[in-house]
C-alpha positions in Angstrom: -2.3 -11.6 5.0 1.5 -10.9 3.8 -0.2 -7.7 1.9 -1.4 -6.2 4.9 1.2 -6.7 7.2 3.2 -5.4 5.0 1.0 -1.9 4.8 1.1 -2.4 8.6 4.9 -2.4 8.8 4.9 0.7 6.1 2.4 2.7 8.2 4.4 1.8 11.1 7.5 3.0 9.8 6.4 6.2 8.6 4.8 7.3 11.7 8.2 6.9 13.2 10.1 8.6 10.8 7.7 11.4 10.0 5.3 12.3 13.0 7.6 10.9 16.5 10.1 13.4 17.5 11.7 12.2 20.3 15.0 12.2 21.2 16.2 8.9 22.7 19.6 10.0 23.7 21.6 8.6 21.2 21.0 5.4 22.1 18.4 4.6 19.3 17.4 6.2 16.1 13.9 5.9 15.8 14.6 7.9 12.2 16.7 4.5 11.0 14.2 2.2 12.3 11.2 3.8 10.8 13.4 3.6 7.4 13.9 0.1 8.0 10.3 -0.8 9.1 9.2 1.1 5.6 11.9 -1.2 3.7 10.6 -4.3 5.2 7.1 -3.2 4.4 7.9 -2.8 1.0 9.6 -6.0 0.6 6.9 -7.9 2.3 4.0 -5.9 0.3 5.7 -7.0 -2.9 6.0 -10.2 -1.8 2.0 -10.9 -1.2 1.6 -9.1 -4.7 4.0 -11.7 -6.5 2.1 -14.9 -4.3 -1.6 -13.4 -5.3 -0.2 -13.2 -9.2 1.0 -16.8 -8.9 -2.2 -18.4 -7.0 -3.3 -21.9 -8.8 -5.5 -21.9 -11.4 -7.7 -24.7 -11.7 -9.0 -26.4 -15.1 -12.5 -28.4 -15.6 -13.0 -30.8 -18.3 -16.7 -32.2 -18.1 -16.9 -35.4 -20.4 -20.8 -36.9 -21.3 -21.4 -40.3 -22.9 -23.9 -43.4 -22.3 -23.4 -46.3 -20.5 -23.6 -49.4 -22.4 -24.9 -51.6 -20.2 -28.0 -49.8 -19.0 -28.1 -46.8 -21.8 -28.0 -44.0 -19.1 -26.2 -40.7 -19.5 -22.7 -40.8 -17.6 -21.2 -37.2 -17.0 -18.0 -36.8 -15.3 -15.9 -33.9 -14.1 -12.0 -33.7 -13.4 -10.6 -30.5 -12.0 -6.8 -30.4 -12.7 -4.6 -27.4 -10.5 -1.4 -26.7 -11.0 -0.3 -29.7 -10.5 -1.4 -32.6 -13.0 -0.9 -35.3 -10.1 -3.2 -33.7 -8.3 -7.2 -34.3 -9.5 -10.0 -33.7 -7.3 -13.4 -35.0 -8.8 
């Protein structure tokens, strides 16, 4: 989501600065705002790029042996993320 909005606020930005010619009266600079929309689009893109390069990774380990009691084949699976407190099985 952070990706997008940030091409949203780029896209945003640019259309202000390159295709709106309007002139507000001094008042406001739509130039400067498209440049700071753009910024912020930037910084947000680079953002969701760094949080999708860090996402948790998970590890399986599948262990097989027999029961002693009645001889039957036991598997079991733990999946460890990021966190080894965390298991889910």
């Amino acid at each position: 989501m952070s990706i997008g909005t940030g091409v949203v606020l780029f896209v945003i930005g640019a259309i202000l600065v390159f295709a709106v010619n309007v002139d507000t009266g001094g008042f406001v600079d739509l130039d400067v705002i498209g440049y700071i929309l753009m910024g912020a689009g930037l910084i947000v893109f680079v953002i969701g790029m760094v949080m999708l390069a860090r996402r948790r990774q998970a590890v399986t380990t599948s262990r097989t042996g027999t029961d002693s009691v009645t001889g039957e084949r036991v598997q079991q699976r733990v999946t460890e993320v990021d966190d080894p407190t965390t298991r889910i099985s």
